[in-house]
OpenMM code with the backbone's topology and positions (N, CA, C; nanometers):
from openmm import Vec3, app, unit

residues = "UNK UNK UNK UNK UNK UNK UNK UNK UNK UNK UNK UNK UNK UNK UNK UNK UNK UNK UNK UNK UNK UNK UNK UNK UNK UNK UNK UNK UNK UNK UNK UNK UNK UNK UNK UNK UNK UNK UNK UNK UNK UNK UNK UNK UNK UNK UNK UNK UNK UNK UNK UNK UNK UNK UNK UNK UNK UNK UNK UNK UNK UNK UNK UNK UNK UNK UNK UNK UNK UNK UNK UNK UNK UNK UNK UNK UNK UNK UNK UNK UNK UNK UNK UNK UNK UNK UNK UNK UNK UNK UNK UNK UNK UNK UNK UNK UNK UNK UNK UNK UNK UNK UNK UNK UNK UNK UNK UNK UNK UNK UNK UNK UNK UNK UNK UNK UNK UNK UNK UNK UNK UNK UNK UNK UNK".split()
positions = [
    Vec3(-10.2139, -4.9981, 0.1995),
    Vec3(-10.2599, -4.9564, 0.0691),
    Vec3(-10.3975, -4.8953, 0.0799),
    Vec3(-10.4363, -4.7470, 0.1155),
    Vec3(-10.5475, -4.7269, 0.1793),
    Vec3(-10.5712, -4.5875, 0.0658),
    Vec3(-10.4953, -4.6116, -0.0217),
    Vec3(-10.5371, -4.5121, -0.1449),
    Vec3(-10.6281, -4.5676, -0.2204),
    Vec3(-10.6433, -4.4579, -0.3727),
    Vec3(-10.7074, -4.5335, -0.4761),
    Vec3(-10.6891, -4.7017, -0.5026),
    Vec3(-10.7330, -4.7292, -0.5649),
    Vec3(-10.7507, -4.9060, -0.5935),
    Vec3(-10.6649, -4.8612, -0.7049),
    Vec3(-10.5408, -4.9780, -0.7150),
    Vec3(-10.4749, -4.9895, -0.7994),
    Vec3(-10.5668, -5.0500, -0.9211),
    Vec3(-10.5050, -4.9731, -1.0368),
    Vec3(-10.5487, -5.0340, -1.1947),
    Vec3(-10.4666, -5.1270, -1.2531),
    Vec3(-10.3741, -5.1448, -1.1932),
    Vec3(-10.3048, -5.2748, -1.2962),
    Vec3(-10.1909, -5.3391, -1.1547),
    Vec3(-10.1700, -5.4304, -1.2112),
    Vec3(-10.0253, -5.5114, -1.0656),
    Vec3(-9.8987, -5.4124, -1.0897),
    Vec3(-9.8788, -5.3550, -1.1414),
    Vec3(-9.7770, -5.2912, -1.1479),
    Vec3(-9.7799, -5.1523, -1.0578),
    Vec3(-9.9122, -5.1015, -1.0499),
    Vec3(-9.9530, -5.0113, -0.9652),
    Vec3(-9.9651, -5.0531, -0.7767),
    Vec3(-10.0642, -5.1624, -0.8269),
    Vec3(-10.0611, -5.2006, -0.6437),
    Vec3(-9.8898, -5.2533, -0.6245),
    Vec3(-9.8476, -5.3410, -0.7025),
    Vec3(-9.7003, -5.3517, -0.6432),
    Vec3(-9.5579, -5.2511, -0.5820),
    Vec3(-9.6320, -5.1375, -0.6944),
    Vec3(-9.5118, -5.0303, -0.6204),
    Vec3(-9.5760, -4.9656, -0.5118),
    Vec3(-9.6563, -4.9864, -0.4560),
    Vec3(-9.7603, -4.8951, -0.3396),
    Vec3(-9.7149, -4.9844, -0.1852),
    Vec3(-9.5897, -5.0998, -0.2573),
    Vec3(-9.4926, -5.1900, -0.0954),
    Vec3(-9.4149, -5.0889, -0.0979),
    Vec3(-9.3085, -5.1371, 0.0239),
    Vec3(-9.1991, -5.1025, 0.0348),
    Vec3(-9.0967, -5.1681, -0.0373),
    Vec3(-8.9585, -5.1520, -0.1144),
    Vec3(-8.8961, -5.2270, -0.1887),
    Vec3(-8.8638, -5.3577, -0.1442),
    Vec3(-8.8621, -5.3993, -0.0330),
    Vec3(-8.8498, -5.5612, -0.0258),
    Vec3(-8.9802, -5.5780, -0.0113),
    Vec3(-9.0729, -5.5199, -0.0036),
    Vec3(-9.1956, -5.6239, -0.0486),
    Vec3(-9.2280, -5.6236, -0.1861),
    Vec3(-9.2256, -5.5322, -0.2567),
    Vec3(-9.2404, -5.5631, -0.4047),
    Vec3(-9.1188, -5.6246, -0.4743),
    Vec3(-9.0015, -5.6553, -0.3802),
    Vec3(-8.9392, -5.7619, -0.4806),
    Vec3(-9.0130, -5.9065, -0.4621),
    Vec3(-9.0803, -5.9603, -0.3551),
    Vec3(-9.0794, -6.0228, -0.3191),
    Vec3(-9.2216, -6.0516, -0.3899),
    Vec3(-9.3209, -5.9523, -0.4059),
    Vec3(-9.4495, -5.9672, -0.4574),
    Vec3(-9.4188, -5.9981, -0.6057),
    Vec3(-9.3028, -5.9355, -0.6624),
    Vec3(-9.2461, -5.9893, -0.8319),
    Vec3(-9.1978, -6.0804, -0.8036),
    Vec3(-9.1419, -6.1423, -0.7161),
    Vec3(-9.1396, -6.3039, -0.7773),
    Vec3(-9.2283, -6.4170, -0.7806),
    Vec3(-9.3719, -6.3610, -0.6521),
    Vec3(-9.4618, -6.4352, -0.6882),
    Vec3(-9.5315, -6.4044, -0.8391),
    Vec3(-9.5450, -6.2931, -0.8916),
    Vec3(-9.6179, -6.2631, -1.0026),
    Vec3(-9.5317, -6.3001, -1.1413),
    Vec3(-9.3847, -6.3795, -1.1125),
    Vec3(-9.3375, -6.4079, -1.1974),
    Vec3(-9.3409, -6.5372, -1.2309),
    Vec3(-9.3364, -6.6364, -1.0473),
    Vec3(-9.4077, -6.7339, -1.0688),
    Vec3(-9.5155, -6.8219, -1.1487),
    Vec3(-9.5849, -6.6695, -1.0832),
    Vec3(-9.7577, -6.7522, -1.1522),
    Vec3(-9.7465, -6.7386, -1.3015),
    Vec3(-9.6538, -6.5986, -1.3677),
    Vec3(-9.6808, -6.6068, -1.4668),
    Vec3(-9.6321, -6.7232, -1.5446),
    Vec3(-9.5245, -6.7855, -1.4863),
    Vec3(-9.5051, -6.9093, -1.5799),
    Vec3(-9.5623, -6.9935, -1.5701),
    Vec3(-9.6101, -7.0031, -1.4528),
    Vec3(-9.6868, -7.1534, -1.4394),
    Vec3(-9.7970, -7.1036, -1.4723),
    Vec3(-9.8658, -7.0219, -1.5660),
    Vec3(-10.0209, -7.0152, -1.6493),
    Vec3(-9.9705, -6.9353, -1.7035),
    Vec3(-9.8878, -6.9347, -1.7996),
    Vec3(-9.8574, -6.8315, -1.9208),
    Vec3(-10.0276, -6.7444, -2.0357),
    Vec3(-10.0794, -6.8341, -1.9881),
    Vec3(-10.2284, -6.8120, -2.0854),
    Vec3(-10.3150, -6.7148, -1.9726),
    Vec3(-10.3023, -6.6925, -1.9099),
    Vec3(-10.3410, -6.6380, -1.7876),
    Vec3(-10.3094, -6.5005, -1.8269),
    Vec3(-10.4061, -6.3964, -1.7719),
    Vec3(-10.4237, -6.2613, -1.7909),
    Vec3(-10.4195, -6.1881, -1.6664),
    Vec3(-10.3509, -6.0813, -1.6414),
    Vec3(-10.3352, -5.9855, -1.5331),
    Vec3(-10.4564, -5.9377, -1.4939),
    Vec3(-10.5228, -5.9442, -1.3447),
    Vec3(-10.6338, -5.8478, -1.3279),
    Vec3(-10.6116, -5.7882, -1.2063),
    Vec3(-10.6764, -5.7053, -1.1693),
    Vec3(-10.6886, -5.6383, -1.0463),
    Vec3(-10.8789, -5.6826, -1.0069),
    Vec3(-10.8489, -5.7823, -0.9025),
    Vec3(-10.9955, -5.8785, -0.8587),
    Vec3(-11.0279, -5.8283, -0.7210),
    Vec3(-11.1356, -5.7715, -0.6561),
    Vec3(-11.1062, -5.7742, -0.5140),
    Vec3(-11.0180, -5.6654, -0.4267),
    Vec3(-10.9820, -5.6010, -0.5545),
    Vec3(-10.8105, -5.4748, -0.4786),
    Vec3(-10.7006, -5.5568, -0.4388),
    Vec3(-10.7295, -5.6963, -0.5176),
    Vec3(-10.5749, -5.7578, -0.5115),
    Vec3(-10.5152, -5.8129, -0.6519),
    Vec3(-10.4122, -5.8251, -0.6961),
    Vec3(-10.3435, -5.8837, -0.8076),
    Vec3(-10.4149, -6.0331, -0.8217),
    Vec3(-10.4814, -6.0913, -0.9692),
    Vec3(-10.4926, -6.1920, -0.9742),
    Vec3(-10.4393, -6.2388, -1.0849),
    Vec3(-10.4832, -6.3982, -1.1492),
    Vec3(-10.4121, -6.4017, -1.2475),
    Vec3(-10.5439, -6.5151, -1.3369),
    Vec3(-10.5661, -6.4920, -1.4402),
    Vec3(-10.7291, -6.4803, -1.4795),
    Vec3(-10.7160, -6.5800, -1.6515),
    Vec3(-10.8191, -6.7137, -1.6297),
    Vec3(-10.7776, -6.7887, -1.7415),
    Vec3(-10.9542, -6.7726, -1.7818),
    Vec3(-11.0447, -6.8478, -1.8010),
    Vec3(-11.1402, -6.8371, -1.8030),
    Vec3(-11.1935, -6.7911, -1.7328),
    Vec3(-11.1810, -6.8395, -1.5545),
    Vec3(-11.2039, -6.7869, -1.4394),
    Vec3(-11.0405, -6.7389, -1.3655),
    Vec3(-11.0926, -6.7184, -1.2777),
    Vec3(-10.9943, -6.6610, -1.2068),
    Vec3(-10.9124, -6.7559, -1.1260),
    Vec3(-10.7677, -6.7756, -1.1467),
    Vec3(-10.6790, -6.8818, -1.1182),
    Vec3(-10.6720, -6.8239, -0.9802),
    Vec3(-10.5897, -6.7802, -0.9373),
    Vec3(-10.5168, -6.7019, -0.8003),
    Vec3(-10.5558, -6.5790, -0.7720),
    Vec3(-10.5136, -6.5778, -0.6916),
    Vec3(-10.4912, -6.3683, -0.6006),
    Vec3(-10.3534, -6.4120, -0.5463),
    Vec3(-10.3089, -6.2843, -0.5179),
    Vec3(-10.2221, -6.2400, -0.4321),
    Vec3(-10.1841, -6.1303, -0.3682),
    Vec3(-10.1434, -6.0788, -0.2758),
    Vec3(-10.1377, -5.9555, -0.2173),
    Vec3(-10.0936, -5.9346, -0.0621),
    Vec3(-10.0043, -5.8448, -0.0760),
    Vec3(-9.8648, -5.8076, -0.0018),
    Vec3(-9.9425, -5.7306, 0.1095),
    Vec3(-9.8940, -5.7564, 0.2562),
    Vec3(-9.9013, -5.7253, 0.3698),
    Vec3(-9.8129, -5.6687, 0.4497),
    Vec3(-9.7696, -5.6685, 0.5656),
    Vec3(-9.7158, -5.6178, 0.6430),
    Vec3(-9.6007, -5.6880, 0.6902),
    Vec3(-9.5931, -5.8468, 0.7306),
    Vec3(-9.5057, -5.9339, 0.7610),
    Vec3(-9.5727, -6.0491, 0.6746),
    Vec3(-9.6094, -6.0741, 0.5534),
    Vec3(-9.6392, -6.1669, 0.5041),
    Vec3(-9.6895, -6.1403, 0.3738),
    Vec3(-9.6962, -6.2232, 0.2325),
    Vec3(-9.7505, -6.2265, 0.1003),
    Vec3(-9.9000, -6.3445, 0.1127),
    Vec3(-10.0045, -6.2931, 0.1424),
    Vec3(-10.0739, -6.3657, 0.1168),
    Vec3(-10.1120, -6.4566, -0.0097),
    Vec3(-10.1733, -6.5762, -0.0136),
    Vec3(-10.1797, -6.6494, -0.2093),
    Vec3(-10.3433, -6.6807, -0.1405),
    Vec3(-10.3854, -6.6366, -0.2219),
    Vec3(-10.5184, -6.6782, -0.2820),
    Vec3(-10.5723, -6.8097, -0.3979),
    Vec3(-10.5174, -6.9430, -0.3873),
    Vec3(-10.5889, -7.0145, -0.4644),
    Vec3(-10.7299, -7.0249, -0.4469),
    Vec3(-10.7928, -7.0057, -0.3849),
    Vec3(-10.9180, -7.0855, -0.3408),
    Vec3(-10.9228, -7.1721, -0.3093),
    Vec3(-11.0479, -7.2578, -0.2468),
    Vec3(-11.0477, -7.3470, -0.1782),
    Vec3(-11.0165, -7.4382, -0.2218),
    Vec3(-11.0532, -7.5123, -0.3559),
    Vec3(-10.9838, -7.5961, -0.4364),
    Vec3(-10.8585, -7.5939, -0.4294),
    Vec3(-10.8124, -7.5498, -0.4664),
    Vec3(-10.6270, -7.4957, -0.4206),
    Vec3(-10.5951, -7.5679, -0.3072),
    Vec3(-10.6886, -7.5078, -0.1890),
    Vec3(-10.5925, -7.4970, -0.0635),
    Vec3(-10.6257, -7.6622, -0.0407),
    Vec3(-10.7189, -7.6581, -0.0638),
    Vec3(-10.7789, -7.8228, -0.0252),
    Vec3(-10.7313, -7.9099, -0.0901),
    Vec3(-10.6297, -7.8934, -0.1908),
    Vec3(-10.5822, -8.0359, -0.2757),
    Vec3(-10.4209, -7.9984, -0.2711),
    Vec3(-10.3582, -7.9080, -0.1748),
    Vec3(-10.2276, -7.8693, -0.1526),
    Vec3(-10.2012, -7.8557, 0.0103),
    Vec3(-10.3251, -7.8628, 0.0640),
    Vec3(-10.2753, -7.8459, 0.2554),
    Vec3(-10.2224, -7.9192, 0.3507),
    Vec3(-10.1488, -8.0141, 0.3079),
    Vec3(-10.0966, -8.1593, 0.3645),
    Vec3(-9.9911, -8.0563, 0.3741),
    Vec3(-9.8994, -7.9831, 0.2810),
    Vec3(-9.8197, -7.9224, 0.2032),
    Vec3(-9.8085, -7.7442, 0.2945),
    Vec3(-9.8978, -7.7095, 0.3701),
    Vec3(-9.8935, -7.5971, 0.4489),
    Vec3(-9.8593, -7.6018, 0.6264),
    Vec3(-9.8373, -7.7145, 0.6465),
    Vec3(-9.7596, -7.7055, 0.8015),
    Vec3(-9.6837, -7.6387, 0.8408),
    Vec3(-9.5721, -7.5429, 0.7393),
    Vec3(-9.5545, -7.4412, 0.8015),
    Vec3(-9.5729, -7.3109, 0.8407),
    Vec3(-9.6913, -7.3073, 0.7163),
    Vec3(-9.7386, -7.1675, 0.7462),
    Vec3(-9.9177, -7.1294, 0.8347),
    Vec3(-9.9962, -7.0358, 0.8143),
    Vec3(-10.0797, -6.9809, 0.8575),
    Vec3(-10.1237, -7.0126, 0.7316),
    Vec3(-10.2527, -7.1033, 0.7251),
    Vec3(-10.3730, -7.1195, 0.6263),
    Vec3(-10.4937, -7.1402, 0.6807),
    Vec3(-10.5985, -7.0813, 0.5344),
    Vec3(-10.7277, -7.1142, 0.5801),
    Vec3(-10.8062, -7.2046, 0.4621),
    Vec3(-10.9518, -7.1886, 0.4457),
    Vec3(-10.9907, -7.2837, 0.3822),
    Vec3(-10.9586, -7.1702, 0.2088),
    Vec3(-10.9315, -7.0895, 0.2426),
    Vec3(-10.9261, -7.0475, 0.0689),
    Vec3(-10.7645, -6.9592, 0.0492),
    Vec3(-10.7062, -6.9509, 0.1917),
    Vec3(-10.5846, -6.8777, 0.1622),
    Vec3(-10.4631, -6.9138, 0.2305),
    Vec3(-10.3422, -6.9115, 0.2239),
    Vec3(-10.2300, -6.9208, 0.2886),
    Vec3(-10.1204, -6.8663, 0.3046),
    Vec3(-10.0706, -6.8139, 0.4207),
    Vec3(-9.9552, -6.6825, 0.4326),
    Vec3(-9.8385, -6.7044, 0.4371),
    Vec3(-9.7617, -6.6627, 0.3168),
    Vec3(-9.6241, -6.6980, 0.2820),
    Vec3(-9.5571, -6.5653, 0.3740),
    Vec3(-9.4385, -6.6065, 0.5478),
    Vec3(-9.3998, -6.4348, 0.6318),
    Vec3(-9.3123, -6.4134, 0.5273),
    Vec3(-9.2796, -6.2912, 0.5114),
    Vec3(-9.1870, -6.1874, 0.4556),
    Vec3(-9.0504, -6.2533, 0.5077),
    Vec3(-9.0319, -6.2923, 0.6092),
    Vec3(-8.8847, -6.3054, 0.6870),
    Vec3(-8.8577, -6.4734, 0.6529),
    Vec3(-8.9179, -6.5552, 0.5284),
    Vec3(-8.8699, -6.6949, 0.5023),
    Vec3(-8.9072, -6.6782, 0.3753),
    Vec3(-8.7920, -6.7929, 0.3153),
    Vec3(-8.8355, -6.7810, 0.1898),
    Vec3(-8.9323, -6.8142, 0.0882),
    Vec3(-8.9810, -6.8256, 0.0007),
    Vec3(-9.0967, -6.8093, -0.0296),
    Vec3(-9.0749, -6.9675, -0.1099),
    Vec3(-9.1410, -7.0184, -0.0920),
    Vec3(-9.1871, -7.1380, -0.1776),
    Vec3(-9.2480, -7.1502, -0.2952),
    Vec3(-9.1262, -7.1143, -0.3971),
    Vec3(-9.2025, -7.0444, -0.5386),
    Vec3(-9.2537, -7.2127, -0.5860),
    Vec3(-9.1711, -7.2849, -0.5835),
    Vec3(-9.2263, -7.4713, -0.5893),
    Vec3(-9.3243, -7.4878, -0.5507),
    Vec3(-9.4325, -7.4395, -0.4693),
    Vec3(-9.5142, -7.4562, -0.4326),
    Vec3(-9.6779, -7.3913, -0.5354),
    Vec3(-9.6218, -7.2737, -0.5153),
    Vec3(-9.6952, -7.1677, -0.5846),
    Vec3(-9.6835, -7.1815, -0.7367),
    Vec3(-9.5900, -7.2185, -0.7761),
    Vec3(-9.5998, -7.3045, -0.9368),
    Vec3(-9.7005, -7.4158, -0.9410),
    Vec3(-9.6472, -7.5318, -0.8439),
    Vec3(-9.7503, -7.6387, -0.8090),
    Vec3(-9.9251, -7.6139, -0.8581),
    Vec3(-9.8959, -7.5007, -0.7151),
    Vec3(-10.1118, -7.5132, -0.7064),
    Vec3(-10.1006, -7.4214, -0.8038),
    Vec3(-10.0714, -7.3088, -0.8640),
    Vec3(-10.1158, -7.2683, -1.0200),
    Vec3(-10.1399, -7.3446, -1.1070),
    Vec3(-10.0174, -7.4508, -1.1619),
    Vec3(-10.0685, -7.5387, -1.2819),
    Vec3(-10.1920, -7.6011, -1.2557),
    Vec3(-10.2168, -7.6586, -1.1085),
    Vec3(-10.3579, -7.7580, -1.0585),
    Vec3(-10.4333, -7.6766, -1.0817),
    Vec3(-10.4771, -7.5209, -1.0900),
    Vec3(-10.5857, -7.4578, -1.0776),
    Vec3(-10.5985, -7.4351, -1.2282),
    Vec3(-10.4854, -7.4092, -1.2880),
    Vec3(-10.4880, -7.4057, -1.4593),
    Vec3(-10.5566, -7.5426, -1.5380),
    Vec3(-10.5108, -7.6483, -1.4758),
    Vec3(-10.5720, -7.7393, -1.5288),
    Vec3(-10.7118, -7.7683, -1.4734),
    Vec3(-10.7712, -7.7537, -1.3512),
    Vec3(-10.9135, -7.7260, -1.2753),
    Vec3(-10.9965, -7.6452, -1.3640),
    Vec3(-10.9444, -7.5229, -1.4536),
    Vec3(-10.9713, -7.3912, -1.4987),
    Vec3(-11.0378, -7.4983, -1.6386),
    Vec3(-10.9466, -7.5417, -1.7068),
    Vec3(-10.9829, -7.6015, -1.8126),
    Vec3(-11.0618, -7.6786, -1.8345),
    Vec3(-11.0290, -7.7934, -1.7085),
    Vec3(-11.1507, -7.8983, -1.6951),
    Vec3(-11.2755, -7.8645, -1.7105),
    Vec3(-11.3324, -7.7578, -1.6831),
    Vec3(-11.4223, -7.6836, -1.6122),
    Vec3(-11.4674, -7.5748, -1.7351),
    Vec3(-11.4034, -7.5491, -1.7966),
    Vec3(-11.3905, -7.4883, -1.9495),
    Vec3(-11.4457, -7.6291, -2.0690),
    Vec3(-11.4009, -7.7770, -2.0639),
    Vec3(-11.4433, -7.8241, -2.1507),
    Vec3(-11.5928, -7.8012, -2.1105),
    Vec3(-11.5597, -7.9091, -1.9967),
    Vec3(-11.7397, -7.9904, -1.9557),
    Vec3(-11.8395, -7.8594, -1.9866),
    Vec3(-11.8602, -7.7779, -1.9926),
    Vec3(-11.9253, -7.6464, -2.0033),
    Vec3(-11.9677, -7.6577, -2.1787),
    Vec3(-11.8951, -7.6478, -2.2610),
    Vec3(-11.9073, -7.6616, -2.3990),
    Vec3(-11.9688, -7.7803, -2.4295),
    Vec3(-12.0506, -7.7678, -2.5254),
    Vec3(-12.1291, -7.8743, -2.5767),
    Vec3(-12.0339, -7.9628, -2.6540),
    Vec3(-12.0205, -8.0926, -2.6706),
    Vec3(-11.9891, -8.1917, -2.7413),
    Vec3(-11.9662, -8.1626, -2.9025),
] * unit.nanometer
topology = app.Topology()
chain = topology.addChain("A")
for resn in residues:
    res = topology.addResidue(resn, chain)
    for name in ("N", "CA", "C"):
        topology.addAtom(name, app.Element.getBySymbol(name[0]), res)
């Protein structure tokens, strides 16, 4: 993806090849349920998905869909990544297995509810 910066997920998604953008719509269909309140952005030159702060990223590669929770994310779900390639803020779902949408529902709602927590304590009493 070494063009313009996509303006919306619908743009960077068609800029895969067709099995990667099916595969990038089902993560983005994922997330959308599991944070329905959550807003589409383009963060970084990757698809995110945006409540107060910014819940996730995601973004399609070559042999793999990278997920962006952040470290919070990865750190309260990595017991849970033994089979893949993770780091302290990301983890690589290959193209050639299936994708663990159970998973990626999982750490969305945790970051949705992280999002909020984090949304009260902020507001005054």
């Amino acid at each position: 993806m070494d063009q313009l910066k996509p303006e919306n997920i619908d743009q960077y998604i068609s800029s895969f090849p067709a099995e990667t953008q099916k595969t990038l719509q089902k993560v983005r269909k994922t997330i959308r349920q599991a944070a329905p309140e959550a807003k589409e952005v383009i963060s970084y030159g990757m698809p995110a998905f945006k409540q107060h702060t910014v819940l996730v990223y995601f973004a399609g590669y070559a042999k793999h869909i990278g997920f962006y929770p952040t470290s919070s994310g990865i750190e309260a779900f990595k017991d849970q990544f033994e089979n893949y390639k993770w780091s302290k803020g990301a983890v690589q779902f290959p193209l050639d297995k299936p994708l663990p949408l159970d998973l990626i529902t999982r750490i969305t709602k945790f970051k949705v509810e992280r999002d909020l927590e984090k949304t009260k304590k902020k507001k005054p009493a």
